[in-house]
Phi, psi and omega in degrees: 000142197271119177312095161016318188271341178256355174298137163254093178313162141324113208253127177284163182237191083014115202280330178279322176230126156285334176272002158259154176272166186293133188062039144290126183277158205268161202244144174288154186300168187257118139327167187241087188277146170261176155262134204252307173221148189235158178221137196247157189202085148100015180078033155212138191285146192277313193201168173225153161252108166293140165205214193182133185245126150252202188165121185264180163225164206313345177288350170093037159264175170323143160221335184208147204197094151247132175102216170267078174275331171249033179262089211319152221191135170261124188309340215035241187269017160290350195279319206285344159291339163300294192311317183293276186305334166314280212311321166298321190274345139306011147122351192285167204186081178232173207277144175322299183315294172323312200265358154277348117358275157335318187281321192260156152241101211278163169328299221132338233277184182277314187266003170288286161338308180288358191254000189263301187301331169288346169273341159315265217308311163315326183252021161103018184213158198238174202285356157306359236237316226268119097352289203319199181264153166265134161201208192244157180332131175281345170286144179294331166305292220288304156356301195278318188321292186276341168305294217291339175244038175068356153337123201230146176314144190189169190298310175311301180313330196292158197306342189262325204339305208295331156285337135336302202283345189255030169250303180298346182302273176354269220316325185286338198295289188268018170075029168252177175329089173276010190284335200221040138357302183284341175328120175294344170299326196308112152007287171311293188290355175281309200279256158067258167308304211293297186302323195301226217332321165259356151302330203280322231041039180225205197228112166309142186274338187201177176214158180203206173217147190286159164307339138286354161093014173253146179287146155241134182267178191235095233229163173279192171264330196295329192267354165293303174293333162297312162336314185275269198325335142311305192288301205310311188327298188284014187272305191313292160336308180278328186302302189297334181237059194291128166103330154297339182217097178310316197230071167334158137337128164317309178317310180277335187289326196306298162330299170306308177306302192302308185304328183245014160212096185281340181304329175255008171284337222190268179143170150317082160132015176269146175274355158270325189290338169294327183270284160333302179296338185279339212201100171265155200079354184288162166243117178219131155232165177255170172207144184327174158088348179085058159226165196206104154279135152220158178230140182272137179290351181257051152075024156275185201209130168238115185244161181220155168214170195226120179293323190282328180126338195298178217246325229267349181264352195269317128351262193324310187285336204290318169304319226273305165293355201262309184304355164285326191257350173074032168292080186334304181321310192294319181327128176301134183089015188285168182283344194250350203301000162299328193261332197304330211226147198261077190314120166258116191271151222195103175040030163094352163261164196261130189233021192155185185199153168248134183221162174308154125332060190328303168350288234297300205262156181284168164308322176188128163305327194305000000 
């Protein structure tokens, strides 16, 4: 006889979906995702990935547009350079690396930890200090590296710390709460939201909380990209007159770090700290979930999101947009052409590839 808990009624529906059953939770409409990328194995497609791409122009208007470009989305960690810039205009004033730091998700790496505990240590505080979840580095080097010296999951290792740790700075800064930092009431998080709405130019549609316990909203790509194309704009700015102003705009400062430490935005052998070195002045991060921002130094802006959430498409479509835009660099045979394309393997050869759609994108952007 079949246990109560595994019987299957008669299944009833929904008066709203007939076709679910009753007290099914009801689902939000499906963006309306394209196909973005294909992966060919032996010359037959293997698999295809939907997303939506926008590319803003430096004025924060449209320019390239598939998909669900305006359907609020969560950034995940592209969100940590939004953040990053509160946190400067909250008072912090730590050396360029750190505050690329702040921005990232890093490897794991000895200088990664270490720039997290030195931003701990400047402010009179230690990694008990940390809210985020503990887990273990995230490059599969750094991961094995600290298994192999006995190293166990912790706060530090984990990918956001350096932005934990310079959110717990802030609070020590401004006299407020460093215990309940993640609160969305929270002073910070309040100041936060506020830049987050006006780098974006919108009003988040909604809120949750990231996989690290920081609250996050829910923004289109077109107000993601604008946003990085805002930020880039002003690194480049500041770039042109370097050496005049020690302490830039929260925008230029953020910029400047991340550009000139890619390593710490991301680590060695990552494909944002690879892009960013490939596109000087670009400003770029990825975020869980299949997204990938980037900022142009002439104020444009590139957001991509991958509907399934998978990782192995978020490059390859990301080139595909920038080479849309007439990004020399994006061109084939290009600085980026590494990135453009997913080897697919076949008994240790190469037998295919995963590449962008061409369809997917206009002929030109310009």
């Amino acid at each position: 006889m079949r246990s109560p808990a595994l019987t299957t009624p008669a299944a009833e529906t929904d008066e709203e979906n007939p076709m679910a059953p009753a007290g099914a939770p009801v689902l939000p409409a499906l963006p309306a995702h394209v196909p973005l990328a294909a992966q060919v194995r032996g010359g037959v497609v293997e698999g295809v990935h939907y997303g939506s791409v926008a590319a803003t122009e430096a004025d924060g208007s449209l320019v390239v547009a598939a998909g669900a470009s305006a359907v609020p989305f969560f950034p995940r960690s592209a969100l940590k350079p939004l953040q990053a810039v509160a946190l400067v205009r909250a008072g912090l004033r730590v050396r360029d690396a750190l505050l690329a730091l702040a921005a990232a998700s890093h490897s794991g790496s000895a200088a990664h930890r270490g720039g997290t505990l030195e931003i701990l240590r400047q402010h009179g505080l230690t990694a008990e200090a940390l809210r985020n979840t503990r887990d273990l580095p995230y490059g599969a080097a750094e991961r094995e590296d600290w298994l192999r010296s006995g190293g166990r999951a912790d706060r530090v290792c984990q990918n956001c710390s350096g932005k934990h740790a310079a959110m717990a700075a802030v609070c020590t800064l401004n006299g407020w709460d460093a215990d309940g930092y993640l609160d969305p009431e929270h002073p910070l998080q309040c100041l936060v939201s506020e830049t987050i709405a006006e780098l974006t130019g919108e009003t988040p549609s909604a809120w949750t909380t990231d996989g690290c316990g920081t609250p996050l909203p829910a923004l289109t790509l077109a107000g993601m990209a604008r946003a990085y194309g805002r930020l880039a704009a002003a690194g480049a700015a500041a770039s042109a007159h370097d050496g005049e102003d020690a302490h830039p705009g929260a925008e230029a400062a953020v910029a400047r770090a991340m550009t000139r430490h890619p390593e710490m935005v991301a680590g060695e052998g990552r494909d944002v700290t690879a892009l960013m070195r490939a596109l000087p002045g670009a400003v770029a991060k990825d975020g869980f979930e299949g997204v990938q921002l980037v900022g142009l130094p002439d104020g444009r802006g590139v957001a991509v999101k991958v509907s399934d959430g998978g990782d192995r498409a978020r490059m390859p479509i990301t080139v595909r947009a920038l080479s849309a835009l007439g990004v020399p660099e994006a061109a084939p045979g290009g600085a980026l052409a590494a990135l453009a394309a997913q080897p697919v393997l076949g008994g240790g050869r190469r037998v295919g590839e995963l590449v962008a759609l061409e369809a997917a994108f206009p002929a030109s952007a310009l």
